[in-house]
MIDOSE-1310 file (N, C-alpha, C; in nm, 2 decimals, decimal comma, always signed):
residues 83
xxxx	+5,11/-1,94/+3,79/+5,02/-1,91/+3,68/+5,06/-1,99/+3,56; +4,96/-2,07/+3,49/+4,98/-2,17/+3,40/+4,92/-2,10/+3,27; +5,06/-2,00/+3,19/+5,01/-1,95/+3,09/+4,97/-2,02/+2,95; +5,01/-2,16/+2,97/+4,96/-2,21/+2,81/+4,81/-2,27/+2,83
xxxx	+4,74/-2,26/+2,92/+4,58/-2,28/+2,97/+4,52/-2,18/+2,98; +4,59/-2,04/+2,98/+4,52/-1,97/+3,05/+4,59/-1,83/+2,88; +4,44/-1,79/+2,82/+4,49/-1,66/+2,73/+4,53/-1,54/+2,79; +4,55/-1,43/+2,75/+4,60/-1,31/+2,75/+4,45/-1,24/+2,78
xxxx	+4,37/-1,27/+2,69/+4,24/-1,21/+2,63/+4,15/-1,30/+2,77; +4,16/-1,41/+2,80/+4,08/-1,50/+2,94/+4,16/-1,38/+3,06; +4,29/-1,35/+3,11/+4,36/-1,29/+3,21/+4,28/-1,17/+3,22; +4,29/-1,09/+3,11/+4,23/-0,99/+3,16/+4,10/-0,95/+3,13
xxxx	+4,04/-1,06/+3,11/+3,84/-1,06/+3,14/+3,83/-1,05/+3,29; +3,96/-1,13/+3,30/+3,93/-1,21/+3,50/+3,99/-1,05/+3,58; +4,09/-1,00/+3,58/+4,15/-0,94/+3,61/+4,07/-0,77/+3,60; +3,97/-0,77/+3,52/+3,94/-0,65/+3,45/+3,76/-0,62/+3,54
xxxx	+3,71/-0,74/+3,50/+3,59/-0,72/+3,56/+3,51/-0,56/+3,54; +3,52/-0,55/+3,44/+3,40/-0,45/+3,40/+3,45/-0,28/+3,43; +3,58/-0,27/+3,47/+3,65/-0,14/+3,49/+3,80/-0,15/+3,42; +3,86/-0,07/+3,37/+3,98/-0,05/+3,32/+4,05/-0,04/+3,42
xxxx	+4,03/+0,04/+3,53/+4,09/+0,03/+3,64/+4,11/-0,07/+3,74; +4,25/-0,14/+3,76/+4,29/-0,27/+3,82/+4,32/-0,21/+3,98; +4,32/-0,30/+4,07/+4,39/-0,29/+4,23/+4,50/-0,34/+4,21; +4,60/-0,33/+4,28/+4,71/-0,38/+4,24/+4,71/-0,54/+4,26
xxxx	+4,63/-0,62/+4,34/+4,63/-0,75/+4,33/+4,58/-0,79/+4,18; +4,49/-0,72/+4,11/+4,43/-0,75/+3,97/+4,52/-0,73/+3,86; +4,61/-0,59/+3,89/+4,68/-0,56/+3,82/+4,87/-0,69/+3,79; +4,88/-0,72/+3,95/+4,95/-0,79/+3,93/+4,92/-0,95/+3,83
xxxx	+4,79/-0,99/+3,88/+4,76/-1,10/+3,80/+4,76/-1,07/+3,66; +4,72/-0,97/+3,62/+4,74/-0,94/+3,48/+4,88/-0,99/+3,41; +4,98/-0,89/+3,48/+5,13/-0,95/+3,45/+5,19/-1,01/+3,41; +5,12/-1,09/+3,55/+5,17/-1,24/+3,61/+5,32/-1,22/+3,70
xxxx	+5,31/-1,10/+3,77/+5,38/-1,10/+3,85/+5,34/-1,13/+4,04; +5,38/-1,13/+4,11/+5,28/-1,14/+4,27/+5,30/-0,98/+4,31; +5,15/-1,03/+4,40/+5,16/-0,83/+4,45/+5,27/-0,78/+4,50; +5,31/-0,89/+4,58/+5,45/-0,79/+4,64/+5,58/-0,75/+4,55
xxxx	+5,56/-0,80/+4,44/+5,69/-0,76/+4,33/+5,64/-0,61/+4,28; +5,52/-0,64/+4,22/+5,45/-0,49/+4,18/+5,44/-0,40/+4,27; +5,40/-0,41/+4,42/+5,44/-0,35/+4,51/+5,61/-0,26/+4,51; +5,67/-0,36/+4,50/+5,86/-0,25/+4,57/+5,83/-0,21/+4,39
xxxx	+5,81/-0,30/+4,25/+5,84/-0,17/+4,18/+5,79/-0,07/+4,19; +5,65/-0,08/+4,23/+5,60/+0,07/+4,29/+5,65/+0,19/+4,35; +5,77/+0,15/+4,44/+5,81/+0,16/+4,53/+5,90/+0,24/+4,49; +6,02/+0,14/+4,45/+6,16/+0,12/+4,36/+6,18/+0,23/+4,23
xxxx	+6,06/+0,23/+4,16/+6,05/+0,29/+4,01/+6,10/+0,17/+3,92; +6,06/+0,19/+3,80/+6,07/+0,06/+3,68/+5,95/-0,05/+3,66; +5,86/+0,01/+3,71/+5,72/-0,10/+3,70/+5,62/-0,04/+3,62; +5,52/-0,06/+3,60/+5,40/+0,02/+3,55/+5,35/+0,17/+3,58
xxxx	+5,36/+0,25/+3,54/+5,22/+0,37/+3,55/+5,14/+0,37/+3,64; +5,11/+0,36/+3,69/+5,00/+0,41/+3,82/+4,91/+0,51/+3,86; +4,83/+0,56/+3,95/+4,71/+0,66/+3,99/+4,72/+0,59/+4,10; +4,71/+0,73/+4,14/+4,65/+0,75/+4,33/+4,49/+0,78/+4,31
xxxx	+4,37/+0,71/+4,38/+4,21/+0,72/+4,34/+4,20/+0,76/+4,50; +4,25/+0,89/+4,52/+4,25/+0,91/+4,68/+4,37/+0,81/+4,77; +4,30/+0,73/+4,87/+4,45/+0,67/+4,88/+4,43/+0,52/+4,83; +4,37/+0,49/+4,71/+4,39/+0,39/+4,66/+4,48/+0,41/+4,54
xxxx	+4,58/+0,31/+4,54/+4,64/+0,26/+4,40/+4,58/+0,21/+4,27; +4,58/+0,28/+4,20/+4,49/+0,22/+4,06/+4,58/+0,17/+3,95; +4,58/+0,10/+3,86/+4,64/+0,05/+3,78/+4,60/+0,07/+3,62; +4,61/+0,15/+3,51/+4,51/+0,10/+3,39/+4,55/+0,02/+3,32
xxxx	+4,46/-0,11/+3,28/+4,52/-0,16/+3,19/+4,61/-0,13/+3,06; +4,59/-0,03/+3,03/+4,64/+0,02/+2,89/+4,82/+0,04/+2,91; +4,85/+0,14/+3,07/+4,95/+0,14/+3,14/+5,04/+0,03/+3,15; +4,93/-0,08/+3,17/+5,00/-0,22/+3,22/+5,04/-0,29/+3,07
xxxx	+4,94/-0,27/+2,95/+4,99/-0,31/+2,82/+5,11/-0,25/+2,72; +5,13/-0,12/+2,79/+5,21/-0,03/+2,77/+5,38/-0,06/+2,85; +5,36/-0,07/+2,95/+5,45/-0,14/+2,98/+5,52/-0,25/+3,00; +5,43/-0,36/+2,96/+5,47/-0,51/+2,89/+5,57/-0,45/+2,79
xxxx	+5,46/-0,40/+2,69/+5,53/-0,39/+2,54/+5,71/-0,31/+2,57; +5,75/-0,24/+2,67/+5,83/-0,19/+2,67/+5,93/-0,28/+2,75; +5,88/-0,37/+2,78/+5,97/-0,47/+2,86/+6,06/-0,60/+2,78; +6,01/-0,58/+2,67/+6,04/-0,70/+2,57/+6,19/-0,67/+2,53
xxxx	+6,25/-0,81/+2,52/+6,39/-0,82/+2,47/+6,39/-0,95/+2,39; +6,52/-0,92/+2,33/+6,52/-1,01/+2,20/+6,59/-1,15/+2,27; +6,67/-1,11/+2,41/+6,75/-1,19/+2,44/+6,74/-1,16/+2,60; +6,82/-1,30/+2,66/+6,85/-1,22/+2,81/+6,92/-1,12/+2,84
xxxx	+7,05/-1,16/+2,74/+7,13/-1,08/+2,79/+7,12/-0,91/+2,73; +6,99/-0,88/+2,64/+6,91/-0,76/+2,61/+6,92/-0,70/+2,74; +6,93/-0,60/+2,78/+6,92/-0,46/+2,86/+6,80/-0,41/+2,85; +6,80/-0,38/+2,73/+6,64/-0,30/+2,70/+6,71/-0,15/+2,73
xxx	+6,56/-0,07/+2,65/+6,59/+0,04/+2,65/+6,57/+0,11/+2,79; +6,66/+0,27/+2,83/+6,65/+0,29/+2,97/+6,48/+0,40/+2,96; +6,45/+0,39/+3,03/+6,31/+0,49/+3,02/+6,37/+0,64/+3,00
């Protein structure tokens, strides 16, 4: 994923398509992580927010912008805060 071509505000027109609610393949593109990473954190715990829509996986964007924002460090060697 070639983010200096590609906006924030272009990702998730594409990613979004007319529902708030992402699949996890949409939700991962949002990220810009691959499904299967978003998958084990699913899994794992430490990834995004989530909904069960029956036995589908739902994603909200807001969730997903929510957890960006909480992901940010000043540095690598930042930790970040623990949830």
């Amino acid at each position: 994923m070639d983010d200096k071509n590609d906006s924030g505000a272009t990702r998730a027109a594409q990613a979004k398509k007319g529902s708030p609610f992402l699949n996890t393949a949409q939700a991962a593109f949002y990220v810009g992580l691959s499904q299967r990473t978003l998958e084990k954190m699913r899994l794992t715990g430490g990834g995004p927010r989530f909904r069960k829509h029956g036995r589908y996986v739902r994603y909200h964007i807001d969730d997903l912008d929510a957890w960006s924002l909480g992901e940010q460090r000043a540095s690598t060697s930042d930790a970040g805060e623990t949830p």
